[in-house]
N, CA and C of each residue as an Amber inpcrd file, in Angstrom:
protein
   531
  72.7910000 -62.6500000  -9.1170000  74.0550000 -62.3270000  -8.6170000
  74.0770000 -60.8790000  -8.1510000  74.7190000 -60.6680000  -6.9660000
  75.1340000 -59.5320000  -6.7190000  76.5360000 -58.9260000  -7.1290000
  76.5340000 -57.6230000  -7.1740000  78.1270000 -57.0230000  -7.3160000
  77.8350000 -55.8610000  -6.2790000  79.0280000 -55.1680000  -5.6760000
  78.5960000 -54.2200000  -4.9010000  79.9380000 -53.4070000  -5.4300000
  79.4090000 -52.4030000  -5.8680000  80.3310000 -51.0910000  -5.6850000
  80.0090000 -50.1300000  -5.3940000  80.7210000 -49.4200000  -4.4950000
  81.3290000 -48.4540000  -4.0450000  79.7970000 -48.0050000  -3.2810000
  79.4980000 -49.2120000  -2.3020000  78.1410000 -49.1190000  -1.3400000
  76.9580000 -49.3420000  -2.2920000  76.7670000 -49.4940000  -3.2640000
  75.4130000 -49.3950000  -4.4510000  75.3300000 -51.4620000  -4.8070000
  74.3800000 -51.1990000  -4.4950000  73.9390000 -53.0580000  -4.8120000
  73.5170000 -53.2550000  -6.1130000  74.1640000 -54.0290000  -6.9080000
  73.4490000 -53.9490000  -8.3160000  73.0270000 -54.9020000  -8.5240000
  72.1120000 -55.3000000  -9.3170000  71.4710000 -56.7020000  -9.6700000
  71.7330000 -57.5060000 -10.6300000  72.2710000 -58.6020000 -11.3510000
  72.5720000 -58.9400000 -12.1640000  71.3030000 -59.0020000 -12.9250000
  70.6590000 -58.6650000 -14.0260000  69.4020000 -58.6290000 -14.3450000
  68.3330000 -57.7390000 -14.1970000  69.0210000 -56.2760000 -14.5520000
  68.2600000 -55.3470000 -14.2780000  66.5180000 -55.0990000 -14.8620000
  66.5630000 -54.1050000 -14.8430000  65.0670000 -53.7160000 -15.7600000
  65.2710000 -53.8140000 -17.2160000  66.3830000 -53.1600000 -16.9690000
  66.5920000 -52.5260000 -18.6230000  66.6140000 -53.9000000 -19.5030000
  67.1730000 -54.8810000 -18.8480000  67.4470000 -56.1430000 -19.7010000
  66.1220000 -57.1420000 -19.4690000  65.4350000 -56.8470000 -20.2930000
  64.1240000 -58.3130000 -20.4220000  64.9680000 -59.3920000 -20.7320000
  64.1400000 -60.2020000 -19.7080000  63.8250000 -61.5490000 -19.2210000
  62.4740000 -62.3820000 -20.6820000  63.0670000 -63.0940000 -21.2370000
  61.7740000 -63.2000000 -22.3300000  60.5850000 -64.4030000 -21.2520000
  61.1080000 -65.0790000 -20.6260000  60.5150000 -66.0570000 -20.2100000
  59.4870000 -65.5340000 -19.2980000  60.0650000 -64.4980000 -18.3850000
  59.1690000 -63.4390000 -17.4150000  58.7840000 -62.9360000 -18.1600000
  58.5430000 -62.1880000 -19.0790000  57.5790000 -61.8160000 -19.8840000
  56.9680000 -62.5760000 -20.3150000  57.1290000 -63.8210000 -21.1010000
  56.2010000 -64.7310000 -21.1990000  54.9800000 -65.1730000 -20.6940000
  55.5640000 -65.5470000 -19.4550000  54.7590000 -65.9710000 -18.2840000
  53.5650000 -64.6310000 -17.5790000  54.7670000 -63.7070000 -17.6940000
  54.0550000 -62.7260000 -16.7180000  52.6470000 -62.5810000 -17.5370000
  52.4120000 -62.7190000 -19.3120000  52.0740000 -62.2100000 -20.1380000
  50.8180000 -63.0940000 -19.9520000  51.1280000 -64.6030000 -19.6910000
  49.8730000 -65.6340000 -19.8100000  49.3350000 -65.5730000 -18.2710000
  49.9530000 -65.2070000 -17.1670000  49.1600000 -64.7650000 -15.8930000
  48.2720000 -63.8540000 -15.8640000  48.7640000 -62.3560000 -16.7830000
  48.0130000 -61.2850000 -16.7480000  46.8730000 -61.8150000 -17.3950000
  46.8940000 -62.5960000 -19.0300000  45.4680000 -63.3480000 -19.6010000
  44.6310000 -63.8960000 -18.9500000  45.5230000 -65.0390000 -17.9720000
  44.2540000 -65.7800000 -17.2760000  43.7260000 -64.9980000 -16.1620000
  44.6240000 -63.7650000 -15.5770000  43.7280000 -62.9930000 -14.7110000
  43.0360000 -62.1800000 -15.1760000  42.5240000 -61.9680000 -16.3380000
  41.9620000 -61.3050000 -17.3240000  40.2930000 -62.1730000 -17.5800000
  40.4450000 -63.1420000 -17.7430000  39.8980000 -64.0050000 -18.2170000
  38.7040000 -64.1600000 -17.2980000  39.5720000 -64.5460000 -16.3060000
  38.9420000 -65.0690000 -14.8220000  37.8610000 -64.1600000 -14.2800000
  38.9020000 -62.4750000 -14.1730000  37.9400000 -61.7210000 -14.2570000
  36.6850000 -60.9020000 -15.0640000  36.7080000 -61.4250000 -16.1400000
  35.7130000 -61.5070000 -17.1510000  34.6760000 -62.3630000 -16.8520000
  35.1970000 -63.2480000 -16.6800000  34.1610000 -64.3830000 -16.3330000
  33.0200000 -63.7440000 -14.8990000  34.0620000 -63.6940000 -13.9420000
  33.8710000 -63.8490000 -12.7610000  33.0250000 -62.3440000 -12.1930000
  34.0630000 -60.8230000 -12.3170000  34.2870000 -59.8140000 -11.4830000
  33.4280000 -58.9620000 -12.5940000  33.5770000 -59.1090000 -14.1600000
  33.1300000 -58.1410000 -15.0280000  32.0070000 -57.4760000 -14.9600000
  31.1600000 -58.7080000 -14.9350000  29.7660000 -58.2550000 -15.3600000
  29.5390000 -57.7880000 -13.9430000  29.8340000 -58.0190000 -12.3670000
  28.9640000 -57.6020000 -12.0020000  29.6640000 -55.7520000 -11.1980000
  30.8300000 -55.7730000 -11.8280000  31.4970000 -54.3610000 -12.4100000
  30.9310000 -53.6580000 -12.9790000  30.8260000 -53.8890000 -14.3840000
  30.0510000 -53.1240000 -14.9120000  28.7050000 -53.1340000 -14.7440000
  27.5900000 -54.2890000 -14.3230000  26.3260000 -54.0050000 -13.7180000
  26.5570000 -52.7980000 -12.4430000  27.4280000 -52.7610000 -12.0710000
  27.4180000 -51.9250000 -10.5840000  27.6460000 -50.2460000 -11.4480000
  27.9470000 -50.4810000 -12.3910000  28.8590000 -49.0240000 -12.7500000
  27.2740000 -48.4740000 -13.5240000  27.0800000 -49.3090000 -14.2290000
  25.3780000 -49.3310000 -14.8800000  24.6710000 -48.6640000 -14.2140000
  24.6650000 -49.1880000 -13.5010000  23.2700000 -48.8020000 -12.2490000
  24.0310000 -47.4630000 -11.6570000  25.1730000 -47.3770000 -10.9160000
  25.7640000 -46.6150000 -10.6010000  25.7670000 -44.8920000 -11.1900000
  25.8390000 -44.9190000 -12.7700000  25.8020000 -44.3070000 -13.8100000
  23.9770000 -43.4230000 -14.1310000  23.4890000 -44.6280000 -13.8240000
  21.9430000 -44.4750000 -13.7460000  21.0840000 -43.6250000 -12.7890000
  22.1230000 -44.1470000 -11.2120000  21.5220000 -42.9480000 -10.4860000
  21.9980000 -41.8320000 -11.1540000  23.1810000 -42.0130000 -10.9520000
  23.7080000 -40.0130000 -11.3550000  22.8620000 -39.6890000 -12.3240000
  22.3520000 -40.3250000 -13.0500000  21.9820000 -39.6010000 -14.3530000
  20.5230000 -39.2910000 -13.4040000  20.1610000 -40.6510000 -12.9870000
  18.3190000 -40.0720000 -12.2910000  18.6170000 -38.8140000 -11.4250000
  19.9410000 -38.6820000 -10.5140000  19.6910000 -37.4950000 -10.0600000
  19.8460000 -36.3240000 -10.5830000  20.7060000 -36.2030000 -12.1330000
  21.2610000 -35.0690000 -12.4260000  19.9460000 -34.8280000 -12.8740000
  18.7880000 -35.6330000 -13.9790000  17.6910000 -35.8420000 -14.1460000
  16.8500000 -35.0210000 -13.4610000  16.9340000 -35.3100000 -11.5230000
  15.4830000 -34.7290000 -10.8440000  16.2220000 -33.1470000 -10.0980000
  17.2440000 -33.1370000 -10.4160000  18.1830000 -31.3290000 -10.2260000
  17.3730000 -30.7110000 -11.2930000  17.3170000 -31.5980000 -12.6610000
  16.7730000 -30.4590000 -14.1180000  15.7110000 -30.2670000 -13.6920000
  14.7870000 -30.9730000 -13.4120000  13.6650000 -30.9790000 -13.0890000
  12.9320000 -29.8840000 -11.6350000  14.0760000 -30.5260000 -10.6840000
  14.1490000 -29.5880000  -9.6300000  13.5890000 -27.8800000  -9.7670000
  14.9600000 -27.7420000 -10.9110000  15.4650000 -26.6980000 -10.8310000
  14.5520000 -26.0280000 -12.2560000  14.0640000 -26.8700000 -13.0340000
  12.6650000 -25.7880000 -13.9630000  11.7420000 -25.3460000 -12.8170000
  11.4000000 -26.2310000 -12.0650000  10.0470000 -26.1680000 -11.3930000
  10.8680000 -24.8440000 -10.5910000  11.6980000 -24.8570000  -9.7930000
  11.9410000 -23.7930000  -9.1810000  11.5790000 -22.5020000  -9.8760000
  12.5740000 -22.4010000 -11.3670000  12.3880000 -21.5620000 -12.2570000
  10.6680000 -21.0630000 -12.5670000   9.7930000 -21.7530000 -12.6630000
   8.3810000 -22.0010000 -13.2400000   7.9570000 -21.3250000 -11.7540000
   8.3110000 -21.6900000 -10.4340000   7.6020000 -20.6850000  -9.1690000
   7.9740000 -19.8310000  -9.4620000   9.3590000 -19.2280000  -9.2910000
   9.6490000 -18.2760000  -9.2270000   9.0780000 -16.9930000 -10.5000000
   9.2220000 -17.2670000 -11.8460000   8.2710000 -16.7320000 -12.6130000
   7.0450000 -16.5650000 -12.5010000   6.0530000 -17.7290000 -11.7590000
   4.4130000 -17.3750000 -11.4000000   4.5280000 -16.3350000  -9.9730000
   5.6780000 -16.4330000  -9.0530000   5.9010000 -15.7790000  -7.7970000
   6.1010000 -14.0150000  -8.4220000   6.9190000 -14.0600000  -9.6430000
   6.5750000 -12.6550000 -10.0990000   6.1730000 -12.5320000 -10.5070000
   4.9860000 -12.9460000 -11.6750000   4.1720000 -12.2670000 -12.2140000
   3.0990000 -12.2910000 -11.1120000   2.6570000 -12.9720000 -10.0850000
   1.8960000 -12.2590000  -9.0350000   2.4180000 -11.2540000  -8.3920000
   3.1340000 -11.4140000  -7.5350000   3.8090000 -10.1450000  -7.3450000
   3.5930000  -8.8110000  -8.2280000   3.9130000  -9.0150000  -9.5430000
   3.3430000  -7.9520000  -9.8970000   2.1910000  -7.5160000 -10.3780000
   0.9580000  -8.4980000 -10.1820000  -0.1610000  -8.2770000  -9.9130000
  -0.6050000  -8.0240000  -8.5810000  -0.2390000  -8.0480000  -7.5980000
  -0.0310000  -7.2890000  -6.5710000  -0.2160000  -6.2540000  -6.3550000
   1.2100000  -5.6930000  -6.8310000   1.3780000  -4.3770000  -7.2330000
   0.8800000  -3.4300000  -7.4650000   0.4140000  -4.0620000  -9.0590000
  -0.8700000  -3.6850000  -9.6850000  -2.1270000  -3.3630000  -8.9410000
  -2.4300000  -4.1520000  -8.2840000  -3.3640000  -4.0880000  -7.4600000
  -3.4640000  -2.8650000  -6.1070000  -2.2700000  -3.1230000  -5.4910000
  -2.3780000  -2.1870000  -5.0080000  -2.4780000  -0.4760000  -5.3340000
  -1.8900000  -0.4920000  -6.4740000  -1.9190000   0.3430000  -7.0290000
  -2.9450000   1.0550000  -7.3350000  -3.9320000   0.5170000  -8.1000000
  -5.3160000   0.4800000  -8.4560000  -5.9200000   1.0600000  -6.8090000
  -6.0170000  -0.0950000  -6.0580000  -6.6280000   0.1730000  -5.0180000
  -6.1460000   1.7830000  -4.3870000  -4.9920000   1.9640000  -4.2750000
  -4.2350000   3.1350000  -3.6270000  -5.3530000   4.5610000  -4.3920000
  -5.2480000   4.5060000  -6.0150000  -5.5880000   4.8700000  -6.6430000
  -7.2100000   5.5480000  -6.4990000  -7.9560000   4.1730000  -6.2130000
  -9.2880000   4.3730000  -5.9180000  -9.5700000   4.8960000  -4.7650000
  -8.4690000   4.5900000  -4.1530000  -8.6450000   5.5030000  -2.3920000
  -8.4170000   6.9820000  -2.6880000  -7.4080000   6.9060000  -3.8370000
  -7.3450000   8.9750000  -3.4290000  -8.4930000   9.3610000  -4.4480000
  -9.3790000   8.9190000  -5.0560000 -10.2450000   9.2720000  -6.3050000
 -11.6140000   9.7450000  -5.2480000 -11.6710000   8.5800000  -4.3470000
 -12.7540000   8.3340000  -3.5770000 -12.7940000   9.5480000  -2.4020000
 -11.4910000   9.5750000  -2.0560000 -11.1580000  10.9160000  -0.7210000
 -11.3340000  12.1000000  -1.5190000 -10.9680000  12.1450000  -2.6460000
 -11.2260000  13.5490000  -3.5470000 -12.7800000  14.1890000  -3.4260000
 -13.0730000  12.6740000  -4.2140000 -14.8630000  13.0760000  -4.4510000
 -15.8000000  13.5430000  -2.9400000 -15.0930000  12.4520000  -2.0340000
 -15.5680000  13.0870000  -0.1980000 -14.9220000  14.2800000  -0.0410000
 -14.0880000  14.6830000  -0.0300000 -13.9770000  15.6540000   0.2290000
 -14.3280000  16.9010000  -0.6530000 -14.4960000  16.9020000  -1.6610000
 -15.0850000  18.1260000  -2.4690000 -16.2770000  17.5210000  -1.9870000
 -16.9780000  16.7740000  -1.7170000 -18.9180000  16.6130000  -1.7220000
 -19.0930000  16.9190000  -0.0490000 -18.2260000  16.9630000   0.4450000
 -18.2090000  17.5170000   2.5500000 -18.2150000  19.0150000   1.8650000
 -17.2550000  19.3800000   1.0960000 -17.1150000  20.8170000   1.2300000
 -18.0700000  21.8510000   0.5120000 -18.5400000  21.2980000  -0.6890000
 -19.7100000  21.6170000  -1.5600000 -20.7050000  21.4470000  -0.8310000
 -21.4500000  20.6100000   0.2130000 -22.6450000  20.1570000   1.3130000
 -21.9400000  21.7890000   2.1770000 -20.7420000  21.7590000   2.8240000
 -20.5650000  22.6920000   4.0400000 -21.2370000  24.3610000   3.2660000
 -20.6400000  24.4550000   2.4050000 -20.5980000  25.7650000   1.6620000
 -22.1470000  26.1370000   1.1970000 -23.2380000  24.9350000   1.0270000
 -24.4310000  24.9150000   0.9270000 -25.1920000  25.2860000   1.8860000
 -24.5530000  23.7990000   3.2920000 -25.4020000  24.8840000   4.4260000
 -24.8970000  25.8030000   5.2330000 -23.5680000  26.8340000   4.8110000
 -23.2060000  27.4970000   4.8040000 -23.8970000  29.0940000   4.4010000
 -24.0900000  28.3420000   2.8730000 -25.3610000  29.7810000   2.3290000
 -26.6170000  29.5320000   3.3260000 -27.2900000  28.4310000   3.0640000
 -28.5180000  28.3720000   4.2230000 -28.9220000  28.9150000   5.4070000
 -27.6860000  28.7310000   5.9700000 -27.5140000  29.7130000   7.1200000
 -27.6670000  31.1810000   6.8330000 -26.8940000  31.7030000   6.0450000
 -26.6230000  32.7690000   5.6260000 -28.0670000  33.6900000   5.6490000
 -28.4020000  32.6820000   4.4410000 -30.0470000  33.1240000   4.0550000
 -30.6540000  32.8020000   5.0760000 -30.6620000  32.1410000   5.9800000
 -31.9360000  32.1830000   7.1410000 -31.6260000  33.4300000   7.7850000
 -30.6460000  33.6390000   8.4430000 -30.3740000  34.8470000   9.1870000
 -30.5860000  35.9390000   8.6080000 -30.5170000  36.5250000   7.1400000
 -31.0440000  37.4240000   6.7690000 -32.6850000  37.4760000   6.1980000
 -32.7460000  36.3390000   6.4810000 -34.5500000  36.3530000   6.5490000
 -34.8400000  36.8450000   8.2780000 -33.9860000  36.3150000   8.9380000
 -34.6730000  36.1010000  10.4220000 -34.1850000  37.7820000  10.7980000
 -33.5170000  38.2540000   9.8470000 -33.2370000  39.9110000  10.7900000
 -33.6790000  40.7460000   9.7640000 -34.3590000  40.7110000   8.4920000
 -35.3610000  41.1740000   8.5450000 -36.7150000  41.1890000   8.4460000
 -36.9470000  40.0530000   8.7940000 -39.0580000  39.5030000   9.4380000
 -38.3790000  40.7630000  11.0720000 -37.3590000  40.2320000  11.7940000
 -36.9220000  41.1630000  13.1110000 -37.2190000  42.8400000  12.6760000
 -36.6490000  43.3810000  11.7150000 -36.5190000  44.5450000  10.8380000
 -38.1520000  45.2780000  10.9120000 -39.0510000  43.8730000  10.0910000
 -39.8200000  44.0710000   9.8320000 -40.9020000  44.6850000  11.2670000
 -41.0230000  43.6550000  12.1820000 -41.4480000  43.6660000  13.7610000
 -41.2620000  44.9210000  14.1280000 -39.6250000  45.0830000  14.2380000
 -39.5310000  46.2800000  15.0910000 -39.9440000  47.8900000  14.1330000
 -40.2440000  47.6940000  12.8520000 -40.7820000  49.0070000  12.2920000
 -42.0370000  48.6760000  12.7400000 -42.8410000  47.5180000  12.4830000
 -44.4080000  47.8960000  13.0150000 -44.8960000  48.3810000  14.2590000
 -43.5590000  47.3660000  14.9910000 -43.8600000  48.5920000  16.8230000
 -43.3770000  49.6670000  17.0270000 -42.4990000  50.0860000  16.0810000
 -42.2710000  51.4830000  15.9120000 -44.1410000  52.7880000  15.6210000
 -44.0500000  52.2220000  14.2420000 -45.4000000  52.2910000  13.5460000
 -46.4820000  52.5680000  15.0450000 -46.7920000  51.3070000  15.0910000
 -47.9700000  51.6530000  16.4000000 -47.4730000  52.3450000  17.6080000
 -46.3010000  52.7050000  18.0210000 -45.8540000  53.5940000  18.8710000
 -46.2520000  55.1660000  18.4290000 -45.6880000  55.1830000  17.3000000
 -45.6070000  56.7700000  16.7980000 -47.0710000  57.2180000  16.6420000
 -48.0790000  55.8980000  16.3380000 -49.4750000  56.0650000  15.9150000
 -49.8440000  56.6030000  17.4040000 -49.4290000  55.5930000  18.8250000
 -50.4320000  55.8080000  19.4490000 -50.1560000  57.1000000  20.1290000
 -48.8230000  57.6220000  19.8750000 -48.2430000  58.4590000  20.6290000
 -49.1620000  59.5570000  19.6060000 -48.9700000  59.7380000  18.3640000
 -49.7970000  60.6300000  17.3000000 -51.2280000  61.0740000  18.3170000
 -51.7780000  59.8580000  18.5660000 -53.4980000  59.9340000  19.0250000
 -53.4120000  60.3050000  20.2970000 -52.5790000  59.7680000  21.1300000
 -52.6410000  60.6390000  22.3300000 -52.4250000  61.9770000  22.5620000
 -51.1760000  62.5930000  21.6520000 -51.1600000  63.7540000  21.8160000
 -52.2280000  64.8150000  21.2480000 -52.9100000  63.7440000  19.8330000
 -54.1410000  64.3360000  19.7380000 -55.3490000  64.6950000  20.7930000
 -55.1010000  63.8370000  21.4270000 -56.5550000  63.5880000  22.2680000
 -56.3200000  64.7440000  23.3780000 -54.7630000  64.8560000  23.8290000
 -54.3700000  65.9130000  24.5820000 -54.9020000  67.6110000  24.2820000
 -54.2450000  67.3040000  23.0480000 -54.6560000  68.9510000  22.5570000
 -55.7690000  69.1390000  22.3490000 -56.7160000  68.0220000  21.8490000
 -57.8640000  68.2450000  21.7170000 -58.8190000  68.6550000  22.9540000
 -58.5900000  68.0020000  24.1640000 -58.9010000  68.2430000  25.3150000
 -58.4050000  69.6770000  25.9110000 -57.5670000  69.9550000  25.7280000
 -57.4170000  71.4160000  26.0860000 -57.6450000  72.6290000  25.1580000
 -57.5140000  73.5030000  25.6710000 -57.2080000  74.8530000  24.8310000
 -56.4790000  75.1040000  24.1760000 -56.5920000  75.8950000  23.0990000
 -55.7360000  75.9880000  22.3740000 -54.0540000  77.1720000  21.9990000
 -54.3830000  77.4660000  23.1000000 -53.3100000  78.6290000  23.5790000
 -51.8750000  77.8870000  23.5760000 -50.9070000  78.8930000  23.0140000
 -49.8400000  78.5620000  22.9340000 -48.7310000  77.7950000  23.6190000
 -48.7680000  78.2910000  24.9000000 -48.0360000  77.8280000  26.2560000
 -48.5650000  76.6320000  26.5110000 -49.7950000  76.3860000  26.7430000
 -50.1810000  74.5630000  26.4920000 -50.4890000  73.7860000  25.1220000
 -50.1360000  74.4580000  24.4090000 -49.4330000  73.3510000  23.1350000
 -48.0290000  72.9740000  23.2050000 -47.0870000  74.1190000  23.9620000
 -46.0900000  73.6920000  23.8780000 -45.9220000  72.7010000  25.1760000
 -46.5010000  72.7260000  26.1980000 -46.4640000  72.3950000  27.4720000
 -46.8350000  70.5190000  27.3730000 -47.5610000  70.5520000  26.2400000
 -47.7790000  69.2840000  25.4790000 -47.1760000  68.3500000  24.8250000
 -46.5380000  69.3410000  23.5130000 -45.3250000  68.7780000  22.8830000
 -44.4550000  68.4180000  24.0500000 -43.4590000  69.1370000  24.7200000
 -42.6020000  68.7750000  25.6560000 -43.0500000  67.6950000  26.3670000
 -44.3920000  67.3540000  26.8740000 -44.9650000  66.4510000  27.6110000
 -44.6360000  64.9960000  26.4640000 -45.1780000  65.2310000  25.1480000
 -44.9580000  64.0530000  24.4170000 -43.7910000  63.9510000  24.4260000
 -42.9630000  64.2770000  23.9370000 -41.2200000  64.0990000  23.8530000
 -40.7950000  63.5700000  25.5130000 -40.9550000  63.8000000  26.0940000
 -40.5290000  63.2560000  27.5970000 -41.5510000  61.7230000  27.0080000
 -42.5140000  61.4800000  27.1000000 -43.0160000  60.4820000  27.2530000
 -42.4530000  58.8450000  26.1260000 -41.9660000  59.7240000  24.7650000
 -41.6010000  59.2250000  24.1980000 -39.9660000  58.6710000  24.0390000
 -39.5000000  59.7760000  25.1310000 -38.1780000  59.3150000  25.5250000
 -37.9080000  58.1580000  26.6850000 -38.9640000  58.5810000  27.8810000
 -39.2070000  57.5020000  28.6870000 -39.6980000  55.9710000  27.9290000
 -40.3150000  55.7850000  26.6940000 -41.1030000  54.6690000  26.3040000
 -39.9810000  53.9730000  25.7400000 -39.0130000  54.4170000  25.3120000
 -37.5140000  54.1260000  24.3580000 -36.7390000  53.3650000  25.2950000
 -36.6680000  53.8420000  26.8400000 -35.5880000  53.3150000  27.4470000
 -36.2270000  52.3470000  28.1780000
């Protein structure tokens, strides 16, 4: 039945008031659709949810897995790395040890034939030293004997001894230049 007031439709038989028979009924429909789907929809529901359940788990599974192994590179990625490092280090190391030792053993060799030099040239200027006193030596000798042989050949008067000397000294000045 309807009543209408004041524009509002009301129902004779609202909510508020159960119906026992609709409940009844409604109660043995919901069972046998219960039932039916037990029979029928359940199992392969829950087989689907099973399996369903199973991936997630296999994938959350190959993420753990994933994600050690990531963990496990990344730890072997640094401890090389810092054998690396290491390495270079070392190596860097052996390079300046190695440039040290070359270069003090260039400069210890330079400074050696450095003296060598040294010492040859003062051997070679005076064996030179030596030379030029002996041609000194046989100069003064032969100049000695000639002027001997001079005076001896002449007289012995004053004016040609000196006339002599002066003669040697000119000669010995001419032999110089």
């Amino acid at each position: 039945m309807f009543m209408l007031t004041s524009g509002i439709i009301l129902l004779a038989g609202s909510l508020l008031s159960p119906n026992p028979g609709l409940i009844f009924w409604t109660a043995i429909t919901f069972v046998i659709v219960l039932l039916i789907l037990k029979k029928i929809a359940w199992g392969p529901i829950l087989t689907a949810l099973e399996e369903r359940e199973k991936g997630i788990q296999s994938s959350i599974d190959r993420a753990h897995k994933a994600k050690d192994e990531s963990e496990a590179i990344l730890r072997k990625n640094k401890e090389l790395l810092a054998k690396a490092d290491a390495e270079s280090d070392r190596i860097i190391r052996e390079g300046k040890d190695f440039a040290e030792k070359l270069r003090a053993d260039i400069s210890q060799k330079a400074q050696a034939e450095a003296q060598k030099m040294i010492t040859s040239a003062k051997e070679e200027i005076e064996q030179e030293k030596r030379r030029a006193l002996d041609v000194l030596r046989n100069e003064v000798a032969d100049l000695a004997v000639r002027g001997a042989e001079k005076i001896i050949r002449t007289t012995l008067d004053a004016d040609i001894q000196k006339r002599i000397v002066d003669s040697m000294i000119k000669d010995i000045s001419t032999n110089r230049n």
